[in-house]
FITI-213004 format. One line per 2 residues: their letters; for each residue z, y, x of C-alpha. Coordinates in Angstrom, 1 decimal. Layout:
<rs>
A> Z:Y:X; ...
</rs>
This chain:
<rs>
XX> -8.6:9.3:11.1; -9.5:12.4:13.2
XX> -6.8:13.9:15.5; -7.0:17.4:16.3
XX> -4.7:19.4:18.8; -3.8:22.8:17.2
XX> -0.4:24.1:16.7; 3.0:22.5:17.0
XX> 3.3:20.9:13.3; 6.8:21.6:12.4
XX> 6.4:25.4:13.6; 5.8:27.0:9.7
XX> 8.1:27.1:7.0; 6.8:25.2:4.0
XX> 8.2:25.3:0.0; 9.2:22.0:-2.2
XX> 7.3:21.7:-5.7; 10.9:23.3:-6.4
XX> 10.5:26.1:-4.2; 12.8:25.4:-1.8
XX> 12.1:25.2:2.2; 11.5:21.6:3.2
XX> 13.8:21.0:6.0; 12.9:22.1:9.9
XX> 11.7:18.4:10.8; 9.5:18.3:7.4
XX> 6.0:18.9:7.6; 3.5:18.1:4.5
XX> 0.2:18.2:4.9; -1.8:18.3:1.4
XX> -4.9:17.5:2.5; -6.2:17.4:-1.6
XX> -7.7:14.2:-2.8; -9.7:14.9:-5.6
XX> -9.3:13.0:-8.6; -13.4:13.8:-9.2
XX> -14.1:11.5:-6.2; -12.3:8.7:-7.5
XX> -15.0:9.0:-10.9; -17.9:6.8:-9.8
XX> -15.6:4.3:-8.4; -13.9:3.8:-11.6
XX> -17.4:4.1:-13.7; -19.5:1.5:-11.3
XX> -16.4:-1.2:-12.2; -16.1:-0.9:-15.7
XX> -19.9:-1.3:-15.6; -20.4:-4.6:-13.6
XX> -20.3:-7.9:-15.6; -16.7:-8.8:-14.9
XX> -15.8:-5.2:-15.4; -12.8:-4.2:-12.6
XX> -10.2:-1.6:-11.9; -9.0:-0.9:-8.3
XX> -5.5:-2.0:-8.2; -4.5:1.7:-6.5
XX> -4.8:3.2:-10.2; -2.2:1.3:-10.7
XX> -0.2:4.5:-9.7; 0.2:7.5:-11.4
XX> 4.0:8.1:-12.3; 4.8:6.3:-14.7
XX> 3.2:2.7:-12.9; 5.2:3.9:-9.8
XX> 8.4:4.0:-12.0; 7.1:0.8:-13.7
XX> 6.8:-1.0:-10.2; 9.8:-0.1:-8.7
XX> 11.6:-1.9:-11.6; 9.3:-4.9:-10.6
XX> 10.7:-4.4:-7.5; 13.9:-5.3:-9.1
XX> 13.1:-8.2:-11.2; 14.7:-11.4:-10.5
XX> 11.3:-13.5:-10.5; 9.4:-10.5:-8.3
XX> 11.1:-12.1:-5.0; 8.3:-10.5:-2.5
XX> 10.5:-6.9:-2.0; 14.2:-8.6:-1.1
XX> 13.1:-10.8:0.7; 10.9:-8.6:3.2
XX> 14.1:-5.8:2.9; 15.7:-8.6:4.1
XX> 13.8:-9.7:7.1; 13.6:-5.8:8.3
XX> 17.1:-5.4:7.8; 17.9:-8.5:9.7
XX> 15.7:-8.6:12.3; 15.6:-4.9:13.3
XX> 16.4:-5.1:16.4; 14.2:-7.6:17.4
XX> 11.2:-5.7:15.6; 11.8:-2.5:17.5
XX> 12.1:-4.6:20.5; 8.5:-5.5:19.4
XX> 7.4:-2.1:18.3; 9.0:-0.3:21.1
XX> 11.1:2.5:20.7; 10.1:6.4:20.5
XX> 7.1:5.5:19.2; 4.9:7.3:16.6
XX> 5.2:5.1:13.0; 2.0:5.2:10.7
XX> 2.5:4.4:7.3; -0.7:4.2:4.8
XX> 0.2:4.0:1.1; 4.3:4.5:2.2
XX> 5.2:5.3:-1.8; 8.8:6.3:-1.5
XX> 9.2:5.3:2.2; 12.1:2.5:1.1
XX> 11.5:0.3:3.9; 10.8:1.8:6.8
XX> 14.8:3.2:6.3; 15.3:-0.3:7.6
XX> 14.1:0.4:10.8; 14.3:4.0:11.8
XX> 17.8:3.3:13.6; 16.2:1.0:16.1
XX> 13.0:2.6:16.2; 13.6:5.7:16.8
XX> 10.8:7.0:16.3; 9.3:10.6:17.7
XX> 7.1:11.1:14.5; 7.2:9.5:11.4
XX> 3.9:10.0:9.3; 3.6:8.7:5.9
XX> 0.4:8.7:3.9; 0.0:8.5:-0.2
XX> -2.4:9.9:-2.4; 0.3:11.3:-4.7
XX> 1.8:14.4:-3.4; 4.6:14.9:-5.0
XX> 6.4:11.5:-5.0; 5.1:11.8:-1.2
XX> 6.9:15.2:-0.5; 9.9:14.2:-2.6
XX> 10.4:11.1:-0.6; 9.9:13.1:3.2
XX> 12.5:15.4:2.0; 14.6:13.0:1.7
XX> 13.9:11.3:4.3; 14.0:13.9:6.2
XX> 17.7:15.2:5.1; 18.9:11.7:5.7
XX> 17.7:11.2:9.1; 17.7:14.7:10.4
XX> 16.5:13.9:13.7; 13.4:12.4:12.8
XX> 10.0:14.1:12.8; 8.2:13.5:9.4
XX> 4.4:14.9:9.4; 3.5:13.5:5.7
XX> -0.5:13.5:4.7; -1.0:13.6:1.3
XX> -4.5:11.8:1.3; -6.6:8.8:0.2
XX> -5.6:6.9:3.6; -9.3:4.0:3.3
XX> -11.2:7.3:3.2; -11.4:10.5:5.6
XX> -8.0:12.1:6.4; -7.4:14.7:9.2
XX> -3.7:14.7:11.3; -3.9:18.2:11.9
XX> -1.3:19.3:14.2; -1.1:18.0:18.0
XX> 0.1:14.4:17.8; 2.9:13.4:20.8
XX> 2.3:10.9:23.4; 3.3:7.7:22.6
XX> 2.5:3.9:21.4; 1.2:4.4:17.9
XX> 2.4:1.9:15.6; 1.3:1.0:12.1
XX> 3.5:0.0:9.3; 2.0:-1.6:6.4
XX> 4.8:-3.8:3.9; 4.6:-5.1:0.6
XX> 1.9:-7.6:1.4; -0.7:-4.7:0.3
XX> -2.6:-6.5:2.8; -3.2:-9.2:-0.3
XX> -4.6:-6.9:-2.5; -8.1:-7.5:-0.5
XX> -10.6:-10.2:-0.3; -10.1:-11.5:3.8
XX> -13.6:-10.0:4.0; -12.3:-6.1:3.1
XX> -9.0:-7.6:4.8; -10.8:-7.7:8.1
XX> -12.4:-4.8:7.8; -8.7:-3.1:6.9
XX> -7.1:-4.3:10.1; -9.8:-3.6:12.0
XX> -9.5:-0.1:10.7; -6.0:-0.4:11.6
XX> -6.3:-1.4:15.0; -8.4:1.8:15.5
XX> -5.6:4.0:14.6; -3.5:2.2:17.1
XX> -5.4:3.4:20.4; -4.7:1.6:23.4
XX> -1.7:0.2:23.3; -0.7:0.4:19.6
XX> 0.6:-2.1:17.4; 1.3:-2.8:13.6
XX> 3.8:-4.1:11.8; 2.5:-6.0:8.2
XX> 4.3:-7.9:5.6; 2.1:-10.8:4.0
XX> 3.0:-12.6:1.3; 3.1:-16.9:1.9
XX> 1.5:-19.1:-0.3; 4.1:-21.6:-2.6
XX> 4.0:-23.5:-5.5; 2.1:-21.9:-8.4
XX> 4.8:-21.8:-11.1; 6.6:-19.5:-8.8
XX> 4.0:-17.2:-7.8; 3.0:-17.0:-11.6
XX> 6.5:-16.3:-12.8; 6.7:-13.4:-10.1
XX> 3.4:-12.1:-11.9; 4.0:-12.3:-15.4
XX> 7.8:-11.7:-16.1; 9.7:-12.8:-18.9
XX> 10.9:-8.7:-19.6; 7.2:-8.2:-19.6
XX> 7.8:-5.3:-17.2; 4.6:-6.2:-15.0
XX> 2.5:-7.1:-18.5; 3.7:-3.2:-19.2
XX> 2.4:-2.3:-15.7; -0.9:-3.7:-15.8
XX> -1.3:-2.3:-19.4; -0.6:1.2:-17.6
XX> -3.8:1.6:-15.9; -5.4:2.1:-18.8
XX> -3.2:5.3:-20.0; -4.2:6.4:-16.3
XX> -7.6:6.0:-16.8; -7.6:8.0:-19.8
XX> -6.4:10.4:-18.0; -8.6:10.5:-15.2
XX> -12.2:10.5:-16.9; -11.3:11.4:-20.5
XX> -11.4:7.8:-22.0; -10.0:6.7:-25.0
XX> -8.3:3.1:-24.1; -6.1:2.0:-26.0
XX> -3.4:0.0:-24.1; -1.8:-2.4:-27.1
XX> -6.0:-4.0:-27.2; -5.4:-5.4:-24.1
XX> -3.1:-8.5:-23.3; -1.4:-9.1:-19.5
XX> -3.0:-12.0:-17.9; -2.0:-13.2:-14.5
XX> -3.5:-16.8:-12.9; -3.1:-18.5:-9.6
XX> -6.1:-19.7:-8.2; -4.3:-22.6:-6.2
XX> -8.1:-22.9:-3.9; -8.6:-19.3:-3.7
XX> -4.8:-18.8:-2.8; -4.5:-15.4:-4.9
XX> -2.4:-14.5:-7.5; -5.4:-12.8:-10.3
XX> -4.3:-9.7:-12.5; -6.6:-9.3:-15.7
XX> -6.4:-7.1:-19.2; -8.0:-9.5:-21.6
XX> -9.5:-7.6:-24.8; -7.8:-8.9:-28.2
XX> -10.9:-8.1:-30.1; -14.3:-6.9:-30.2
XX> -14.2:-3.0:-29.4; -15.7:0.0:-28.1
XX> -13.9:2.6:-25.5; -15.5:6.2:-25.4
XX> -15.4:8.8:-22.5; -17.8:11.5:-21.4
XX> -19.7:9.4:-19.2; -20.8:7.2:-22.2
XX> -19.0:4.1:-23.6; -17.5:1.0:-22.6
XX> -18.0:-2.2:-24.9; -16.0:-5.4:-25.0
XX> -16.1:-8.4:-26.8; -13.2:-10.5:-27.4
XX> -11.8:-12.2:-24.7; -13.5:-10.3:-22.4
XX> -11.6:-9.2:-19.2; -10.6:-6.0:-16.9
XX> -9.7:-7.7:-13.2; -7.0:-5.4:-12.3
XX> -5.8:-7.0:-9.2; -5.9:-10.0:-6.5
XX> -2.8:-10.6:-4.7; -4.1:-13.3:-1.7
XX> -1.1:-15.7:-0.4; -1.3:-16.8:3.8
XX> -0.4:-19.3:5.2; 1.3:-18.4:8.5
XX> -1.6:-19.6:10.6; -4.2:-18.6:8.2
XX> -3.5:-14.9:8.5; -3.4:-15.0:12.3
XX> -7.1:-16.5:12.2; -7.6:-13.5:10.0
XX> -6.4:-10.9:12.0; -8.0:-12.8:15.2
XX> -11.6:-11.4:13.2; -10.4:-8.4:13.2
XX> -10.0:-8.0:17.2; -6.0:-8.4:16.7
XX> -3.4:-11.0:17.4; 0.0:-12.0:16.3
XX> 2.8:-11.8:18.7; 5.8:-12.4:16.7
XX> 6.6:-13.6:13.2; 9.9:-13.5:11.2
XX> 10.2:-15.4:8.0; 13.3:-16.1:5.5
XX> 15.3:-19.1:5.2; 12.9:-20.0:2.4
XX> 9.6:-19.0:4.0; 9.0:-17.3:0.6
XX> 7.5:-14.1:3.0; 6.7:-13.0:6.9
XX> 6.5:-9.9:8.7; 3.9:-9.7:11.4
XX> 4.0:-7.5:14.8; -0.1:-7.7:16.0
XX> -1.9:-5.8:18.8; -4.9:-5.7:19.6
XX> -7.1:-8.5:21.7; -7.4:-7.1:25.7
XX> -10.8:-6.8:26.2; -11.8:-8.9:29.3
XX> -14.5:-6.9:31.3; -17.6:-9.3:32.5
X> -17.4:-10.8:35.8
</rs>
């Protein structure tokens, strides 16, 4: 991330995709991911041995609608039960966070959760980053008409690569806020190097806030995976219409069967697309072949234990102050900050 002081951010008006202003504490910042760059990402997986997608394809608009009714599924228990834990322990989180601070949120989708907090946080700047721009301004604006006090400087940008806040950023504790156990989606290698990341976008002083997902008996993790509506089989089978769209392909989604595993050593939840024949998948950059059987991994969703992801953040230069879990201890919510660095004698 690279900060740069130039004009007060709120001081232009700006237009909706509808052509409408945005409103006076609205600021979106389309900062133009190309969907080119994303091309020899996508090519290099499909053309390793165990060919793989990166999970964030997962959502173009019709996988964001498909996962917010996940979301909603009785055997997807991971987004309750965090709303549940922000919603009751709010006060105690900002107390954590601190209030007036600025709030950093990579990957914020629709912005749901942080609505849980913004009472007690208070926050002088909210800034929410997404690659998709216009579920990104959608959500600000209405964030921004339902809490009409609050600052919102949205980036519409590929957060794990190069994004600019232009626009002076105001004084105060940065905090990130990273929910949904996204965290999981990583091996604790990339992990590391995520929060580490993080922890440089905190500055001295900062702090994040990260929901992680707890490891629990398998037939319960696979349920929350593979749903009886077949709503998440429908998801996964998604990616492929979005990668037809991105490089010209010609997937067909109905070859492909849901698959989701919990690898009880591993502690991660594994998304695949297994092929339901021997076929061949064309695009301009030359073809794809699979034989039957043959697998896409789509997605790992890594489980903690409560001590086992403070040793990972501790590699990452961070450590966990506080922890709230649910009567269950199906989920937790972390506040971290970074290690104090302890000059030499």
């Amino acid at each position: 991330m690279t900060i740069t002081a130039l004009d007060d951010p709120l001081d232009s008006q700006q237009l909706d995709h509808q052509g409408l202003p945005l409103p006076d504490n609205v600021k979106f910042d389309n900062q133009h991911p190309s969907a080119g760059d994303c091309h020899q990402e996508i090519l290099q997986g499909l053309r390793q041995k165990q060919k793989v997608i990166n999970p964030k394809f997962f959502y173009d608009a019709r996988g964001s609608a498909l996962f917010d009714q996940i979301t909603r599924l009785a055997e997807y228990y991971l987004t309750r039960t965090e709303q549940k834990i922000l919603n009751t322990y709010s006060a105690e989180i900002a107390d954590c966070c601190g209030r007036r601070s600025i709030v950093i949120e990579p990957g914020s989708g629709s912005s749901e959760k942080v609505r849980l907090l913004l009472n007690e946080l208070r926050p002088r700047m909210y800034i929410p980053i997404d690659i998709s721009a216009a579920p990104l301004q959608q959500a600000a604006v209405q964030l921004g008409r339902q809490f009409p006090w609050l600052r919102i400087h949205a980036i519409c940008a590929d957060f794990t690569d190069a994004w600019t806040l232009s626009g002076q950023l105001p004084a105060g504790k940065r905090v990130i806020f990273y929910p949904g156990s996204t965290i999981g989606n990583l091996d604790p290698h990339n992990a590391v190097n995520l929060l580490t990341h993080l922890g440089n976008w905190m500055g001295n002083g900062g702090g994040a806030l990260i929901g992680v997902d707890l490891h629990k008996p398998t037939q319960q993790l696979q349920a929350a995976y593979d749903d009886a509506a077949g709503v998440t089989a429908a998801f996964n089978r998604n990616v492929l219409h979005h990668l037809n769209q991105l490089l010209g392909s010609d997937f067909d989604p109905t070859e492909f069967e849901h698959r989701a595993h919990y690898d009880e050593q591993l502690q991660r939840i594994e998304m695949h697309l297994v092929s339901r024949k021997a076929h061949s998948v064309n695009s301009p950059y030359g073809s794809f072949q699979f034989a039957a059987g043959e697998t896409i991994h789509t997605e790992n969703s890594y489980k903690y234990t409560i001590d086992g992801f403070a040793e990972l953040a501790e590699q990452a230069g961070l450590r966990v102050m506080r922890s709230w879990l649910d009567e269950e201890k199906l989920f937790s919510v972390h506040y971290l900050e970074p290690v104090p660095h302890t000059p030499p004698a």
